[in-house]
Steps between C-alpha positions, in 0.01 A plus 500: 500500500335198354720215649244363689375346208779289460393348825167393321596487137467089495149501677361836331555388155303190590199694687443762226553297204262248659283837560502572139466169396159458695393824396573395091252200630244699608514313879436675786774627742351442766440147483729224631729384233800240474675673145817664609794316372615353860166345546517321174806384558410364846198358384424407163928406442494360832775701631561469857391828655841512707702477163225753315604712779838466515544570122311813530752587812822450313380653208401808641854456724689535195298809396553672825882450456531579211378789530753607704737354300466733223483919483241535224185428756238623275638289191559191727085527610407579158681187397384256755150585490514464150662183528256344782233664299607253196531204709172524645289506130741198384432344809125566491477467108675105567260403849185728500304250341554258783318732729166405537215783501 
């Protein structure tokens, strides 16, 4: 049973593509780091961190109900992580380059 991961698909696509994109820039993991997608929208688009968190919230709200909305589970995750997984590169592809090193 894998719907758990519905409960984290918003957040989890953001930590490990933000994993993977550290990795593909040879930084360490273990240092501190402000590159996931909610911290550049908090800080360098100056995003209030209530409204940063509140669009995460309701975002991953509709997942969660609609994935009990429909019967195909495994095609639903499929297509939602597929979808976030898009949204993040666009997003990142637009605004990385206001993050500063």
């Amino acid at each position: 049973d894998f719907s758990y991961l519905v409960l984290l698909a918003v957040y989890g696509v953001d930590a490990v593509l933000t994993i993977i994109h550290r990795i593909r820039l040879k930084e360490p993991l273990m240092e501190a780091h402000r590159k996931h997608m909610y911290q550049i929208m908090a800080n360098e688009l100056k995003i209030p961190h209530i409204v940063v968190s509140l669009i995460y919230m309701a975002v991953q709200a509709v997942i969660i109900d609609g994935y009990f909305l429909v019967s195909n589970h495994y095609l639903y995750f499929t297509v939602v992580i597929v979808v976030l997984m898009v949204v993040y590169l666009v997003f990142m592809k637009k605004y990385f380059h206001l993050h500063k090193a």
